[in-house]
Structures are given as C-alpha cells and as structure tokens.
BAKE-877292 format. One line per 10 residues: their letters; for each residue x, y, z of C-alpha. Coordinates in nm, 3 decimals. Example, Ala and Ser with C-alpha at 12.3 -4.5 7.8 and 13.67 -1.06 7.14 Angstrom:
BEGIN
AS) 1.230 -0.450 0.780 | 1.367 -0.106 0.714 $
END
This chain:
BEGIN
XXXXXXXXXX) 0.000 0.000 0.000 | 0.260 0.244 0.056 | 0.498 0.162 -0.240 | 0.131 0.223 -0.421 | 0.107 0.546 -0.259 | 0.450 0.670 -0.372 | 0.440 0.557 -0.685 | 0.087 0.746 -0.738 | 0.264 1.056 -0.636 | 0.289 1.224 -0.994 $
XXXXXXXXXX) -0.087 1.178 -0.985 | -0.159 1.243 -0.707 | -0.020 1.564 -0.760 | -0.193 1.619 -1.081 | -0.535 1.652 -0.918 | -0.491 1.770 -0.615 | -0.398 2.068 -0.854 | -0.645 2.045 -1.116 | -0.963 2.034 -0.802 | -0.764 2.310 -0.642 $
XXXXXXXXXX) -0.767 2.525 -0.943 | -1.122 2.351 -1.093 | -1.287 2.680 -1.233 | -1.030 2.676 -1.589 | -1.266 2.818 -1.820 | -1.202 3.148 -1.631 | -0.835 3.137 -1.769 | -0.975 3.217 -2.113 | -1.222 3.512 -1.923 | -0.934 3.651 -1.755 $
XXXXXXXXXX) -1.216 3.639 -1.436 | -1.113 3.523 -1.122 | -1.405 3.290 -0.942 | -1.543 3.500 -0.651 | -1.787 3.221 -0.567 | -1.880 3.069 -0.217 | -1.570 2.877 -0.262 | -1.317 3.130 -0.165 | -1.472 3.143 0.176 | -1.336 2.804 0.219 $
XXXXXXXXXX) -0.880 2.745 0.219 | -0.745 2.481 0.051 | -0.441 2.303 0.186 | -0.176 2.384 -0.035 | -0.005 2.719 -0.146 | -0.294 2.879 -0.385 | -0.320 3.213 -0.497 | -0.664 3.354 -0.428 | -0.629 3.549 -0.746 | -0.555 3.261 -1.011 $
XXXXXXXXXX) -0.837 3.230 -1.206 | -0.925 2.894 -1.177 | -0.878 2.886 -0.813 | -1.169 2.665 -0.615 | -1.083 2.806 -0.251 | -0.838 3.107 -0.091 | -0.516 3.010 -0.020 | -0.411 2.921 0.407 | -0.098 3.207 0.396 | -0.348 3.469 0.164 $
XXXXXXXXXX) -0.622 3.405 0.444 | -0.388 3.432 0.703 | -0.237 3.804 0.646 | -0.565 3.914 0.494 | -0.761 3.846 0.862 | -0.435 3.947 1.064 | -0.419 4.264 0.810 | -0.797 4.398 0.856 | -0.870 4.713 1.050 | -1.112 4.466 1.237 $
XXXXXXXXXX) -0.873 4.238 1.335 | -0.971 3.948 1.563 | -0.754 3.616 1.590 | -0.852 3.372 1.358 | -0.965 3.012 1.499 | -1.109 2.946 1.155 | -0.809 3.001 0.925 | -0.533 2.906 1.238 | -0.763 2.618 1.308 | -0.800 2.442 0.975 $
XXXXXXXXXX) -0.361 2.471 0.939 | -0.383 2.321 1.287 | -0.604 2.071 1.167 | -0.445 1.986 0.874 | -0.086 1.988 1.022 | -0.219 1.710 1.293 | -0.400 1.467 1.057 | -0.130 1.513 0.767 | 0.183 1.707 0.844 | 0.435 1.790 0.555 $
XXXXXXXXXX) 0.198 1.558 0.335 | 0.052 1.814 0.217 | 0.365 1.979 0.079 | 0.464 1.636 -0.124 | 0.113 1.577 -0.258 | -0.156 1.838 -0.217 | 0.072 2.134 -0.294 | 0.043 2.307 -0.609 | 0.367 2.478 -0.636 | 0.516 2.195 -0.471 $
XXXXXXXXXX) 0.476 1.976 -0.782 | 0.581 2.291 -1.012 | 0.895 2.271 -0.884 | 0.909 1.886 -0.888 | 0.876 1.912 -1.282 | 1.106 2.186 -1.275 | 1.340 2.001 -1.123 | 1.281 1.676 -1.369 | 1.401 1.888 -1.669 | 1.742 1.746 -1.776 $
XXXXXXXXXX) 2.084 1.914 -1.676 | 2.348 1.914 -1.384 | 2.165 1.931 -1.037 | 2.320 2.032 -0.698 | 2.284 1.888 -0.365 | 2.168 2.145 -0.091 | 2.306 1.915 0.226 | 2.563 2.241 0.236 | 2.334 2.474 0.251 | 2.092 2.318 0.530 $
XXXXXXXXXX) 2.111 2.638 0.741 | 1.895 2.823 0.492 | 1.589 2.569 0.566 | 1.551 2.774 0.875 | 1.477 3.108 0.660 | 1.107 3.002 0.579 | 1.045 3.022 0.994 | 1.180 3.404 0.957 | 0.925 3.452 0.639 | 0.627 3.248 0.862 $
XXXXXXXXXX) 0.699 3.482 1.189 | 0.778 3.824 1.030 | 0.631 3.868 0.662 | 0.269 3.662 0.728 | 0.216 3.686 1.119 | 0.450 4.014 1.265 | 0.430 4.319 0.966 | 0.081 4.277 0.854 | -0.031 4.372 1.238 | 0.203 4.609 1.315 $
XXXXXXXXXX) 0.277 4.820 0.957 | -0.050 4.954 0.862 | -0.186 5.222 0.666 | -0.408 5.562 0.798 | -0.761 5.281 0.755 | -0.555 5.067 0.996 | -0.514 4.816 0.705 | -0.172 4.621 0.683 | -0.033 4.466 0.379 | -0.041 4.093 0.310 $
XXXXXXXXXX) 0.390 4.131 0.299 | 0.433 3.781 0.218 | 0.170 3.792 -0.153 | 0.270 4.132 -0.170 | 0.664 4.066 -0.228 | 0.810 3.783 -0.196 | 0.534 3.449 -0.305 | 0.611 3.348 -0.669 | 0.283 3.175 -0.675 | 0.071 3.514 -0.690 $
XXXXXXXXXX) 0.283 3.584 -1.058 | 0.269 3.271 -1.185 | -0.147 3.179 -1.099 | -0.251 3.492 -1.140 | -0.093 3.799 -1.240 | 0.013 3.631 -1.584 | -0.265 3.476 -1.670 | -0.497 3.769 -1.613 | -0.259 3.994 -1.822 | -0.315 3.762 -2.093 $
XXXXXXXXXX) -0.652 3.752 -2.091 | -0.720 4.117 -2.047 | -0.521 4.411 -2.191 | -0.658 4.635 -1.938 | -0.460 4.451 -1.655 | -0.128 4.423 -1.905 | -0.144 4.817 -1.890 | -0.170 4.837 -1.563 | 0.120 4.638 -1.432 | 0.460 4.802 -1.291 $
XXXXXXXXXX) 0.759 4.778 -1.042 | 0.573 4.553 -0.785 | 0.527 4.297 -1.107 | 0.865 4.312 -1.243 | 0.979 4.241 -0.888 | 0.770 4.022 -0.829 | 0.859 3.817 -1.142 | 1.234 3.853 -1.098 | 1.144 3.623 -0.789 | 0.942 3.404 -0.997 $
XXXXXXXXXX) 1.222 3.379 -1.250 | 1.489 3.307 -0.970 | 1.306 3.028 -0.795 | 1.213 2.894 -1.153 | 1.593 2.877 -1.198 | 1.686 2.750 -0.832 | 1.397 2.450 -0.918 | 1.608 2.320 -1.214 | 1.910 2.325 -1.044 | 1.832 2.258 -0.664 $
XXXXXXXXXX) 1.524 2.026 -0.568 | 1.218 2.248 -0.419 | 1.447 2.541 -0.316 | 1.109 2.753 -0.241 | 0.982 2.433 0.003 | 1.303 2.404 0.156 | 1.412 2.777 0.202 | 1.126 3.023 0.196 | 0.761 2.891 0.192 | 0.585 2.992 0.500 $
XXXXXXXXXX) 0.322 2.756 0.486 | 0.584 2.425 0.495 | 0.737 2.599 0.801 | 0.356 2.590 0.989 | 0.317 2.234 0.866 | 0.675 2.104 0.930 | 0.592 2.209 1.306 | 0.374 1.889 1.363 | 0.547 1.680 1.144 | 0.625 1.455 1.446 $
XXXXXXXXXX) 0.305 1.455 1.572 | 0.063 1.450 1.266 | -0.120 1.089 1.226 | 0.004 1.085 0.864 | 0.384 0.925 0.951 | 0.712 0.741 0.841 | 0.792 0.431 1.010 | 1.108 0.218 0.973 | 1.104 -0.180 1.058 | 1.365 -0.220 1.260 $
XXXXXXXXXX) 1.351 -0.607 1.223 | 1.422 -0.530 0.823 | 1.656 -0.238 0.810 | 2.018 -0.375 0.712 | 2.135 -0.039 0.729 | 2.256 0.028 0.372 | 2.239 0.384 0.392 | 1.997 0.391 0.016 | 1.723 0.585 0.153 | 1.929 0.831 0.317 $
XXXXXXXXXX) 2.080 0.877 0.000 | 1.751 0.873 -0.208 | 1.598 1.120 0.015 | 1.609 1.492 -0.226 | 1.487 1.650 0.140 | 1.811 1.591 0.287 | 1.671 1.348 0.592 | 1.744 0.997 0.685 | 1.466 0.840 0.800 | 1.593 0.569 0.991 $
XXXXXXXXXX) 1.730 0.828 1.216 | 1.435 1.072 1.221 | 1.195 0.954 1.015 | 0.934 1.249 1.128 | 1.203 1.475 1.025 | 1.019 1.824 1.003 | 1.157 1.859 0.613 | 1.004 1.548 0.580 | 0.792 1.607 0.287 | 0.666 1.196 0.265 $
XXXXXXXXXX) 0.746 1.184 -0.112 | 0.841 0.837 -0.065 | 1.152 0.842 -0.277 | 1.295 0.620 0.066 | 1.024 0.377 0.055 | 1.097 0.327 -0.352 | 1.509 0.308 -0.254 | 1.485 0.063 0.044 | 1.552 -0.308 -0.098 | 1.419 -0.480 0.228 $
XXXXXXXXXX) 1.052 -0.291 0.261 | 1.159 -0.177 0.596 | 1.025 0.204 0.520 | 0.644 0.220 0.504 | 0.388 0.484 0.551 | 0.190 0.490 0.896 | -0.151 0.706 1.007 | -0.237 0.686 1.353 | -0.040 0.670 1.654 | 0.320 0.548 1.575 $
XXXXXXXXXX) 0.477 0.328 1.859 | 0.714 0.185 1.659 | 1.071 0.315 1.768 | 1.360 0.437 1.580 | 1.697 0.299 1.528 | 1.813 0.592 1.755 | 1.549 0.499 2.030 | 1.648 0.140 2.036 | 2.053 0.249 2.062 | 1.943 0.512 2.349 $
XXXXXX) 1.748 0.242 2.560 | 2.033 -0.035 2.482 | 1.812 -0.255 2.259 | 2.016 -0.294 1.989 | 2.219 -0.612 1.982 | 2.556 -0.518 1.953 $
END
C-alpha cells in the first residue's frame, strides 16, 4: 500500500492541482471565481487570485484576517492549518501542494543538479518569512484605515505571478497596462526560484515557503507518519541517499523537512520504510541504541 502510494505521487499531484484550481474556463475570461468557494482554504499554497482557483489560499487568508482594520484572531483560518498539520503534516507539501509539484517538474528537466546538504542552514529562513512577513508586519505596519499589507503575496510568493498575475494579463489588456515595479519584482522572484527549481530540488519548500514551516511544526506529531522496521533495516544507507529533502529516516523519520514523497520507501531493498496514520509506537533505530536494545 505504501509503495502504491509513492508511486501514485505524480498523480496524485496532478489533481490535487487540477480540483484546487477547478474553475479553468475562467483562464480564457481573464475572471477570477469570486464564488462561495473562496470562503473556504485549501491546503496547499494557492493564490486567491488565479483564475481557476476553487478556494483562498491558508498564507493569503492568514495576512488578509491578521491585516484587517477589524482584526480578531482567527480560529477558523489558524484552526484548519492546525487541523491539517495534525491529521497530515508535511503531506501536504509532497502531494496536495500546487507549487510543490511545479517545482518537482522543474526540477525533472534534464541538466546538472546540486545537492543542498551544504546549505541546510537556509531551511531555517522560511520560519523568519512564517513569523515576520505573514504573522509580525501585517499587524504592526498599517496604513491611515488601519489596514496592513499581506507582505508575504505582496513581495516575496512566486505563486501570486505565476497563478494569477500572468494569466490575467493575458486575458485582459486592461490589466497588461496596468502592471509596474511591484510585477517586475515580483517576477524577478518568480524567474529566480524557476531557476533555483532546475538546479536545486524544491528550493522555495526548503528555504522560503511559510506555509511548509507551519506544517513542518507537527510533522512529528501528525497521524500521517514514516515508520522504519527495525527487524528489516540492514542499514545500507539507500534511503538516506535517495531522500532529495536531505533526511534519513531511519534516524528521524518524522524529520520536520520530511515532505513523505516516498523516494525512501521506492530506494529501500528490504521494505523496511512504510507509511503509517495513527499513533506510531514503533521506535527508531536511535530509540532502540538510546534504551540499549540494539544487539551489539
């Protein structure tokens, strides 16, 4: 069931994009849906203003409450993240995630790629990006209405270009004459990341994105889990070598970059790396060596 699961990825990915982005006749309308829909987030990073998108997006949502001149905390929009960070974790990022699987194609297009094990430091940026651009400056920098900006969508997400600033300057010329600095920033960022994807594997997931910070903090205690079988791990390093997230799993296989692609369960020749939802009791290689348990 798991190898299944991993190997149904690609799909996977496919429509979890295609329901999250289900109104595409509105790319040819240059509309964006405005339906009852958008009152509703969708797991994944989403920009409200594609034109096909079915719901808001989680970080959008987020700066837009913390933002308003009424602003209240959220239990709806904080909530649903919870919610989805305890039943799934960083599932989300390797299967539900729009962007997520723009970069894995980006990344599939042939040339020389570069490990980022060096540059494991920067993984702690996105925190930064969560705490001050989505949660900190939309509260505190606001205008004479009392309205802050959504800092995050505003500068710095590539997703708001790509979904919908480009495709609703191709649709309508009215929009094409209206764009300026904030879009040519904006897709300089695009453009970079783009570049970064074909070279490094998901440089945005790993490094910036906000919303795979919030969900890598219950990573080891979401229901959705990795588990190793001790009783079948000969310890030939393959998964810790097939893993593009930098992690070995039969150290920490809740890793918080853990992103559950399954490229471990595909490398591992004994089937000792499955996936797990519910409570995991099974312990790891490190727990066993801590307690003694290992046979020397």
């Amino acid at each position: 069931m798991s190898f299944l699961l991993a190997r149904s990825r690609c799909g996977i990915q496919f429509l979890a994009t295609l329901l999250t982005n289900i109104h595409l006749p509105n790319f040819f309308k240059g509309k964006i849906y405005q339906g009852s829909g958008k009152t509703v987030c969708v797991p994944g990073l989403n920009c409200y203003s594609c034109p096909g998108a079915a719901g808001s997006c989680p970080i959008g949502a987020l700066q837009a409450v913390i933002g308003s001149s009424k602003f209240r905390f959220s239990y709806y929009i904080t909530g649903f993240l919870i919610l989805l960070g305890v039943l799934l974790g960083r599932f989300i990022c390797g299967f539900l995630c729009p962007f997520g699987w723009f970069q894995d194609l980006l990344h599939k297009i042939p040339g020389k790629k570069f490990s980022t094990k060096k540059l494991r430091p920067l993984r702690y940026l996105k925190y930064a990006v969560l705490l001050i651009l989505v949660l900190i400056l939309p509260a505190v920098i606001t205008n004479s209405a009392g309205m802050g900006n959504p800092f995050f969508c505003k500068y710095l997400c590539p997703q708001g270009v790509l979904e919908g600033a480009i495709p609703l300057a191709l649709a309508d010329s009215g929009i094409r004459s209206a764009l300026g600095n904030l879009f040519a920033w904006k897709s300089v960022v695009l453009i970079t990341v783009i570049v970064l994807s074909i070279l490094f594997y998901r440089p945005f997931c790993k490094w910036i994105c906000p919303l795979g910070a919030f969900y890598s903090l219950f990573n080891r205690v979401s229901l959705f889990q990795m588990q190793v079988d001790e009783s079948k791990c000969i310890s030939c390093g393959k998964c810790r070598k097939a893993c593009k997230m930098d992690v070995d799993v039969t150290q920490s296989p809740n890793h918080p970059e853990c992103i559950r692609c399954g490229a471990c369960i595909h490398a591992c020749p004994t089937q000792a790396v499955c996936y797990h939802y519910g409570f995991n009791t099974n312990k790891t290689k490190q727990e066993y060596e801590i307690k003694g348990d290992v046979k020397k």
